[in-house]
Residue frames as qw, qx, qy, qz and C-alpha x, y, z in Angstrom:
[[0.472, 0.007, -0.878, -0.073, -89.72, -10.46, 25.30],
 [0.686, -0.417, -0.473, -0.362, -92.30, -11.98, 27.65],
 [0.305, -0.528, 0.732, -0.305, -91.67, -12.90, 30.73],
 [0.902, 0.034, 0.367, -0.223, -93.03, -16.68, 29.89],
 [0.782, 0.606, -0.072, 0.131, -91.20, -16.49, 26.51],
 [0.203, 0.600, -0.700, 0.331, -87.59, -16.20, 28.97],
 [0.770, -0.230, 0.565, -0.188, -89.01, -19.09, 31.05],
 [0.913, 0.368, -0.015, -0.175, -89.24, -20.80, 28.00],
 [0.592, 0.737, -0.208, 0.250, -86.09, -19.86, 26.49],
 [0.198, -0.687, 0.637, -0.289, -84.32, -20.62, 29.79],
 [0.429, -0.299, 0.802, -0.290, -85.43, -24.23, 30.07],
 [0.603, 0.180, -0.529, -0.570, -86.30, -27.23, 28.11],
 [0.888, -0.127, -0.081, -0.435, -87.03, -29.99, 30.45],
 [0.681, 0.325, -0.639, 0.150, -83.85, -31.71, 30.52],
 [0.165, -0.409, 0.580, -0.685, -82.94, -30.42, 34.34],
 [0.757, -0.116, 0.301, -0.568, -86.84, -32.13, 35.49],
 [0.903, 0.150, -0.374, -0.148, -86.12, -35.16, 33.08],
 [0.492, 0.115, -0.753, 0.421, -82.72, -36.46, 35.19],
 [0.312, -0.329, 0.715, -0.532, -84.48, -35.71, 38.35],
 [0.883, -0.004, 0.210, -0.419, -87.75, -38.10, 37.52],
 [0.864, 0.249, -0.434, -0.057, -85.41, -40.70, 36.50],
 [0.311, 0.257, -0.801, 0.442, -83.07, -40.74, 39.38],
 [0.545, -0.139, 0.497, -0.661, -86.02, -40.55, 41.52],
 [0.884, 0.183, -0.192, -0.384, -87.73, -43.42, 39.54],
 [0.533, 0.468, -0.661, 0.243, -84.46, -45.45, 39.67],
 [0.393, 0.359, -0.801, 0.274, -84.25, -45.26, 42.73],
 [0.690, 0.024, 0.279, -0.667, -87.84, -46.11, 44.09],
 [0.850, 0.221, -0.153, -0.453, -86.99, -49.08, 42.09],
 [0.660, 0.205, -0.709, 0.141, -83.99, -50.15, 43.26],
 [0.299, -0.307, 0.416, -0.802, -85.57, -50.03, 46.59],
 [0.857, 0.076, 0.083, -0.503, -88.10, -52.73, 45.54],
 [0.802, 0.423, -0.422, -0.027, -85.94, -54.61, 44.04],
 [0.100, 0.424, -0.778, 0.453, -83.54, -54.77, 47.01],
 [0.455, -0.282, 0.599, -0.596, -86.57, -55.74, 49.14],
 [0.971, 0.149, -0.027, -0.184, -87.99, -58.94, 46.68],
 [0.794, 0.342, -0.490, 0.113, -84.75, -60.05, 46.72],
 [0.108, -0.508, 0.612, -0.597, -84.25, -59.86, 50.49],
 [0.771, -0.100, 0.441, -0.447, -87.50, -62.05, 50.91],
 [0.917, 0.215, -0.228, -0.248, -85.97, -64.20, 48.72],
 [0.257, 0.531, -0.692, 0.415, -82.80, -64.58, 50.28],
 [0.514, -0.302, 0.292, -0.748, -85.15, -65.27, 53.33],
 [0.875, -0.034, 0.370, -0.310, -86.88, -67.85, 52.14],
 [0.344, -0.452, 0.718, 0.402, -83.60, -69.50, 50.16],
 [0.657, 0.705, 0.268, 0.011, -85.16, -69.11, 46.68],
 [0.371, -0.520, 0.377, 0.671, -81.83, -69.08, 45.02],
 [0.423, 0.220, 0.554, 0.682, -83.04, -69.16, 41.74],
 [0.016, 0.918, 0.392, -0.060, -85.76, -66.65, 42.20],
 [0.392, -0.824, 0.035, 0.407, -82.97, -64.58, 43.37],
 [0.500, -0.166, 0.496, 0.690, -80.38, -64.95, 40.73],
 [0.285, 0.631, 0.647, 0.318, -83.43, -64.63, 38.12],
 [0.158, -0.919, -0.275, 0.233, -84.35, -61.23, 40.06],
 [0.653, -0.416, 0.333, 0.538, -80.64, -60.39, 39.93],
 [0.533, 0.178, 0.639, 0.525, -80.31, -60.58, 36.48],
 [0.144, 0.811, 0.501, 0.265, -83.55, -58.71, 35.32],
 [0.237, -0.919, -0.017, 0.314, -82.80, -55.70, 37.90],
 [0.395, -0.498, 0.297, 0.713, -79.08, -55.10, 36.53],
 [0.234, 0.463, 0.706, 0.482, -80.83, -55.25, 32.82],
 [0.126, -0.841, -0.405, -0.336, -83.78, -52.68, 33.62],
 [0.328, -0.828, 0.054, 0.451, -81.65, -50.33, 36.33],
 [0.401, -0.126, 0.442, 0.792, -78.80, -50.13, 33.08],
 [0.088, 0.580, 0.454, 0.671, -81.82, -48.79, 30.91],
 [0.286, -0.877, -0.344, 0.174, -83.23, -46.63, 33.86],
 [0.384, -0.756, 0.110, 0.519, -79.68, -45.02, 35.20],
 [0.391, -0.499, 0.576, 0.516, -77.91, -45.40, 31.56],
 [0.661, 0.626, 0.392, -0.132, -80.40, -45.24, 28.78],
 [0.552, 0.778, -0.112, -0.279, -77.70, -44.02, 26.39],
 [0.198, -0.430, 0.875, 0.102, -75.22, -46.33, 26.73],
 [0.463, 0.038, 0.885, -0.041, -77.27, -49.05, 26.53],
 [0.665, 0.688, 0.140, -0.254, -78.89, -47.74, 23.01],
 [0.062, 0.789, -0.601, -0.110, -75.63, -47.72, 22.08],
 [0.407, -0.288, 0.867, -0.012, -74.82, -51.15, 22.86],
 [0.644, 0.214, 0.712, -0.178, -77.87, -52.75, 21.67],
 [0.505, 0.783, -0.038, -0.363, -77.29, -50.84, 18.51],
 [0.014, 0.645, -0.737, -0.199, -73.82, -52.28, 17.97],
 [0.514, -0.061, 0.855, 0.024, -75.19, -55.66, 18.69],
 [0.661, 0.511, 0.441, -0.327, -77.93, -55.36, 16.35],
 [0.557, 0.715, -0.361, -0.220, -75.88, -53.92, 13.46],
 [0.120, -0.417, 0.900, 0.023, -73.37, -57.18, 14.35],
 [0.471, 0.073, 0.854, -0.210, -76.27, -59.31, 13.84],
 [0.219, 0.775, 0.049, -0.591, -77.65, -57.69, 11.20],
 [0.736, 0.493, 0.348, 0.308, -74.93, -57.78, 8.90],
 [0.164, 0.971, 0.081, 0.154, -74.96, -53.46, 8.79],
 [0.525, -0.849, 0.057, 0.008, -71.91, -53.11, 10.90]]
């Protein structure tokens, strides 16, 4: 065997995929912490709540993308009918 063809055959990507998502993740809840500091700031409570909301939405798909396929599957097949 190669020596590329036991790189291969040692690794498939999975190891690099959780790091660029916790690194994404959390480059994002980083932003997110700071728009909702300048809203605190400037006492935009709805901004803030709004912000609030979206971030716990889009960090669950970031940090927890299979759970939340899960879920949204259950809901769908409850709405559906399929389920």
């Amino acid at each position: 065997m190669q020596p590329i063809q036991q790189l291969a055959a040692i690794t498939d990507g999975s190891s690099l995929k959780g790091w660029i998502l916790a690194f994404a993740g959390n480059i994002f809840a980083a932003f997110l912490a700071l728009r909702a500091l300048g809203h605190f700031l400037k006492k935009e409570w709805g901004e803030m709540i709004t912000l609030f909301v979206a971030a716990v939405f889009v960090a669950a798909i970031i940090w927890f993308p299979d759970g939340v396929k899960t879920v949204l599957t259950d809901v769908w097949g409850k709405v559906s009918g399929t389920a």
